[in-house]
N, C-alpha and C positions, 0 to 999 in steps of 0.2 A: 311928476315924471313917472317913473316904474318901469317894467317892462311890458311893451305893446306885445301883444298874445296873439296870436290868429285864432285859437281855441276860445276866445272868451268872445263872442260874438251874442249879438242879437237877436239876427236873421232877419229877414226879409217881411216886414209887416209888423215887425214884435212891438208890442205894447210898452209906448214911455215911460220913462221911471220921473216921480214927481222929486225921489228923494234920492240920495248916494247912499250907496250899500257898502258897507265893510262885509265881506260874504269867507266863511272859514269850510276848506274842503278835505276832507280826510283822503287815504288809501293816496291815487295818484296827483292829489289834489297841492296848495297850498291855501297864501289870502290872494283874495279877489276884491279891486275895486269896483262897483259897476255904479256908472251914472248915464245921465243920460249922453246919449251920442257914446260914452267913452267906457273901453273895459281893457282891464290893467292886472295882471298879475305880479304883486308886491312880490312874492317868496313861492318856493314851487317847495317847502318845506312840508308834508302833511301836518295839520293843523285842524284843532278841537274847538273846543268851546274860547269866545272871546268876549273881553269885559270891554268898553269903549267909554272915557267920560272925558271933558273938557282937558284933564292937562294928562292923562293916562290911557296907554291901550297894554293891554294883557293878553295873550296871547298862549293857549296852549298846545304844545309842541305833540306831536302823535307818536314820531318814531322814537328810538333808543329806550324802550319802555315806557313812554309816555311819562317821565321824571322831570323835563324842564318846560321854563317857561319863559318868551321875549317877553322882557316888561320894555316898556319906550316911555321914555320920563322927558319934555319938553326935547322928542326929536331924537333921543339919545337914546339907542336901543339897547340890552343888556342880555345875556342868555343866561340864565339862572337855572342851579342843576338842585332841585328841591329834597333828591334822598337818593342813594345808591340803588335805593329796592323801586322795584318797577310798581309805579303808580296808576298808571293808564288812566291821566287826568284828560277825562270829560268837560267838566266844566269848568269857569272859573269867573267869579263874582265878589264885586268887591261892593263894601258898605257898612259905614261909618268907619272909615279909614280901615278898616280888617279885610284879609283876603278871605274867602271860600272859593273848596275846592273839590272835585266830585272825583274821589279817586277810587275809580272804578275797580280797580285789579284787589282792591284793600276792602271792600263795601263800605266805604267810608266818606266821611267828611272833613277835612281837614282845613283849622279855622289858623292861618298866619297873620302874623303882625304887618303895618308896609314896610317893613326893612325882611319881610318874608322868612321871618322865625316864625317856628309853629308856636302856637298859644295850645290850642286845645284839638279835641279829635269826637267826634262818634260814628259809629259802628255798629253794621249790623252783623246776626252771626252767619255760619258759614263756611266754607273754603272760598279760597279767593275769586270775585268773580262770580259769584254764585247768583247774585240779585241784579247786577246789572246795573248797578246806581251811576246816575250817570247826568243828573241835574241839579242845580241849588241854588234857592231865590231865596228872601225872604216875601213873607206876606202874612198882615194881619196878626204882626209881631212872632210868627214863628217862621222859624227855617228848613224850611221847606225841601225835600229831595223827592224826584221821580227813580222807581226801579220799574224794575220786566216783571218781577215776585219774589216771594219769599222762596227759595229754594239753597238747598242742603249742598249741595256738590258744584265745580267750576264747569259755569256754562250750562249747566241742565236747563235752563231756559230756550236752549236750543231745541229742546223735546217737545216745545208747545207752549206757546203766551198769553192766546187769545184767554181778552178778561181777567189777564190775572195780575196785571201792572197796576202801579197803586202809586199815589202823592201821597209821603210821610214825614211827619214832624219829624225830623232827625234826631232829636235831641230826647224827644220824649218816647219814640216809636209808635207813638200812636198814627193811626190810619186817618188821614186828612181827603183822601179821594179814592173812590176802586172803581173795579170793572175797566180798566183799561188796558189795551193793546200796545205794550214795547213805547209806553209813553217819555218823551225828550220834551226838549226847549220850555222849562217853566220860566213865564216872560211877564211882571207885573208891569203894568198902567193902569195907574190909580187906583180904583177901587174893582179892577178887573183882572184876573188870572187868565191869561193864553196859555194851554200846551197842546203838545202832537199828540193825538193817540195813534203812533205811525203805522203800525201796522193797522190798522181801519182806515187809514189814507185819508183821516181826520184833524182839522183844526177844532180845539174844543174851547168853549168861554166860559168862565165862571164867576160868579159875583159872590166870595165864602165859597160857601161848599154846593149850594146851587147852578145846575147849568143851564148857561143863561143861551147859548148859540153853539154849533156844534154844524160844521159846514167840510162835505166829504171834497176829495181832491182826486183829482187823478195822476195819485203816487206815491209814497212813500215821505210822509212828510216830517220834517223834521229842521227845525231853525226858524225864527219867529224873528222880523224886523218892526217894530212900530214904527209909523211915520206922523206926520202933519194929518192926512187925508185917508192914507193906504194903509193896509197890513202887507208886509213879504213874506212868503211863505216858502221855505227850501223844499225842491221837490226830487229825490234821489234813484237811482236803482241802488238798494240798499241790500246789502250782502246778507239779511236778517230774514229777508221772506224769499219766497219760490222767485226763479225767472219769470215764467209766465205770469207773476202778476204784477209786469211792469208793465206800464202804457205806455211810456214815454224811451225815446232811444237815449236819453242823456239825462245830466241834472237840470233843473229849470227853479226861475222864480216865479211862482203863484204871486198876481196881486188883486186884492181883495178891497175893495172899496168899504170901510170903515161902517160908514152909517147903513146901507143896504146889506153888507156882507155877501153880496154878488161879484164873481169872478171876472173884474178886469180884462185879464186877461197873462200873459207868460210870457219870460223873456228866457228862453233858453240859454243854457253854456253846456259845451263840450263836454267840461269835466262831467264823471260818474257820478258822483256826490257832495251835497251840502251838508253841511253840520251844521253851525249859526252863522246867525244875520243881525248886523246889527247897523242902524242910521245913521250917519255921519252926515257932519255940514259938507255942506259942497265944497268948498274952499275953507281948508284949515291949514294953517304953518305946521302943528305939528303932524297933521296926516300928511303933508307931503315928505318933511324932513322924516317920520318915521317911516316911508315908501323906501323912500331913497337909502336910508339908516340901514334899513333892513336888509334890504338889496345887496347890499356892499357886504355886509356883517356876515348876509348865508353865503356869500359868494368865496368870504375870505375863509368863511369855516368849512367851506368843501373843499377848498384850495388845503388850507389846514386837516382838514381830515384826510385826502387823497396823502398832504403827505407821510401824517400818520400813519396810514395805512401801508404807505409803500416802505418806511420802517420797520412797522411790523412785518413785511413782509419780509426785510431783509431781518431781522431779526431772530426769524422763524429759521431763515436759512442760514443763518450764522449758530446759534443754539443746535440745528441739526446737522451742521458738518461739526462743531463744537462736541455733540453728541456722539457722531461719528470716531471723532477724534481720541476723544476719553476711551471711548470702547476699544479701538486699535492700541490705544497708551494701556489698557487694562491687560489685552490680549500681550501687547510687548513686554508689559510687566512680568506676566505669569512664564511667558517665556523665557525671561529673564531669570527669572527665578530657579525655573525648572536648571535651565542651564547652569546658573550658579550652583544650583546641588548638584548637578553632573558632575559639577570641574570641581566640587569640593569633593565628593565621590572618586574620583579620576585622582584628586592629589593623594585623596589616601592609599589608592591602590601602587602611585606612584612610589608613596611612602615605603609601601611595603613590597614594592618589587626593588628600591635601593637598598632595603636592610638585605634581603634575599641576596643583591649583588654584591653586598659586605660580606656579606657568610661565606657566599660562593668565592669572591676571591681571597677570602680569606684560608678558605681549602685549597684553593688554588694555590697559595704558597707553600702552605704545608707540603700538598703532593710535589709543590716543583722542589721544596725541600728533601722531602724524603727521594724524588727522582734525583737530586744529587746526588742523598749517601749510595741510591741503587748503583748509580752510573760510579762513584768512586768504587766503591764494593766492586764491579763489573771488569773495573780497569785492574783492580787488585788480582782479582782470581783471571783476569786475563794475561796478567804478571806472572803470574802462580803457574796456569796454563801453560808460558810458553816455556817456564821454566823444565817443568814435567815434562814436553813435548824435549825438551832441548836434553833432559835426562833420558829421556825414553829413547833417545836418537842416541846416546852413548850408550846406554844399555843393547842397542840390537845391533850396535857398529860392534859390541862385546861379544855377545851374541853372537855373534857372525864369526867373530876368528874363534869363538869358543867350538864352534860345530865345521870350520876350517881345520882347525886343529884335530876334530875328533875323527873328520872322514880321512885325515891321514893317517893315523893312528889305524883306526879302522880297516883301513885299505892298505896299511903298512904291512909287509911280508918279514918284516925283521921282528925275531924271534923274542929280541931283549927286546923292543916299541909294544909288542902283544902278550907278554908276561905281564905284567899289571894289569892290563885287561882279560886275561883268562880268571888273574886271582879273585877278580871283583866277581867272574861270572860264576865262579865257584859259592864263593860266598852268597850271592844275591839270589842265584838260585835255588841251592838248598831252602830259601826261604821260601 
């Protein structure tokens, strides 16, 4: 089944396929079936390096750091999350029931059990990323990794690779192959080593450490299929070299004719890039149940991530009106605050303007006291007053006939009325 692709084409003239390709594509890539007449895109998930054997396909996942891996066990697919720290698993190889793993971001190797517990590890040195390791076979009883080179810092291989890639014993670090260009896909058959030296846009053959054929391509090569008859050859515009030294407007399969090592001919696809290739029977149960496995599995984990993601989103927005929120409850608080020492500031001034109001009416009685004894005092000598006034008015009623009396007297012409008045004036005079 799968999903029919319109991008996964043959084109027009393109060279039969004898064998069925499992084909793995990075960047905007997933897996790709291709046989003849038919091409199928399993998973649009970017995807690395893949292992394929009778009841097992492995599968390395490209995004979220490169940390997981589809394992598909008889049809039953699995997505396995192998470490929180970002791996950027390249390869992945399995043999004598143990997995390898080419974790590019670590320059490492990392050797799991099949229940996918690590067992062991080696390493080369570095910052992360620095060597670019990024393949792992065994051959000729060692275990075998392709890098870009030896280099010091993440990525400085970017600076320039030509000749400086190397096949190395992992284990031992010793130097098993050099002089090679940004070399990928180490691929044993039998008593024969395939790899890319990609940037030389090289397929190269070796028998040991001998090279036995070495056949240039036009592109960027990288992903090695063995067949009955053919070799496939993944041919990329790969993000590693210049534009301009691409030939090709897309990715393509190179096939190679086996015994002459003469170019076939090329089945083009859409996609940008290949990563591995690997043979598959034409008709397998579990290749179809793990198409279909697969399918459903990326389909529900995007469904599932989409709605993660729209949690997170709302969660983003809830923490930041949440956010919002505390900081107004902070700002209310402090206002709170403020005001409560106002109003306890406020009671005590309150305090002390009612004692001030006890004082003062406390004076207040006093003086309305004392304005009583004034006002009784007031009435007294007003008593007093009218008494004196009511004496004073007998006095001048007295007064009055005393000086009535005298202007008679005075005015009197009789002789005895003015004899006691001359005697006085006698007397009074002399004085």
């Amino acid at each position: 089944m799968g999903i029919k692709n319109e991008f996964i084409t043959a084109g027009t003239g393109a060279t039969e396929l004898q064998d069925s390709l499992l084909i793995s594509c990075p960047g905007q890539g997933g897996l790709v079936f291709l046989g003849n007449g038919d091409g199928r895109i399993l998973t649009q998930q970017p995807a690395t390096g893949i292992h394929w054997s009778d009841a097992v396909l492995l599968s390395a996942c490209q995004d979220d750091g490169g940390r997981e891996l589809w394992v598909v066990e008889n049809g039953l697919p699995q997505k396995v999350r192998l470490s929180e720290d970002a791996l950027d698993i390249h390869d992945v190889f399995m043999h004598e029931n143990r997995i390898y793993i080419a974790a590019t971001e670590q320059n490492s190797v990392i050797c799991l059990s099949s229940k996918l517990e690590q067992i062991d590890s080696w390493g080369l040195p570095g910052e992360n990323d620095s060597s670019h390791l990024n393949s792992v076979t065994f051959y000729e009883g060692r275990l075998l990794a392709s890098i870009f080179g030896r280099f010091d810092t993440n990525r400085q291989y970017k600076d320039g690779t030509v000749g400086l890639g190397e096949v190395i014993d992992i284990r031992s670090g010793d130097v098993f192959l050099d002089g090679l260009s940004q070399p990928h896909s180490l691929t044993v058959d039998g008593e024969l080593l395939y790899l890319c030296s990609s940037e030389d846009k090289q397929l190269r053959i070796y028998k040991g450490q001998s090279l036995v054929e070495k056949v240039d391509l036009p592109g960027y090569t990288r992903g090695i299929g063995v067949g009955r008859e053919k070799l496939y050859i993944g041919i990329s515009r790969s993000r590693n070299i210049e534009e301009s030294a691409h030939s090709l407007p897309g990715g393509a399969v190179a096939i190679l004719d086996k015994e002459s090592m003469q170019l076939d001919g090329m089945v083009p696809i859409t996609l940008q890039e290949i990563y591995d290739i690997r043979v598959v029977p034409e008709q397998d149960n579990l290749f179809g149940l793990a198409s279909e496995s697969l399918h459903r599995s990326i389909t529900g984990l995007k469904d599932a991530r989409m709605e993660i993601e729209g949690l997170a989103d709302l969660t983003r927005n809830l923490q930041a009106e949440l956010g919002t929120t505390q900081a107004a409850l902070g700002t209310t608080q402090a206002e709170l605050g403020t005001t409560q020492a106002e109003l306890g500031t406020t009671q005590a001034e309150l305090g002390t303007t009612q004692a001030e109001l006890g004082t003062t009416q406390a004076e207040l009685g006093t003086t309305q006291a004392e304005l009583g004894t004034t006002q009784a005092e007031l009435g007294t000598t007003q008593a007093a007053l009218g008494t004196a006034q009511a004496e004073l008015g007998a006095a001048r009623a007295e007064l009055s006939r005393i000086q009535a009396e005298l202007s008679l007297v005075l005015n009197s012409r009789s002789w005895a009325i003015t004899k006691p008045l001359r005697a006085a004036n006698r007397i009074f005079g002399q004085r």
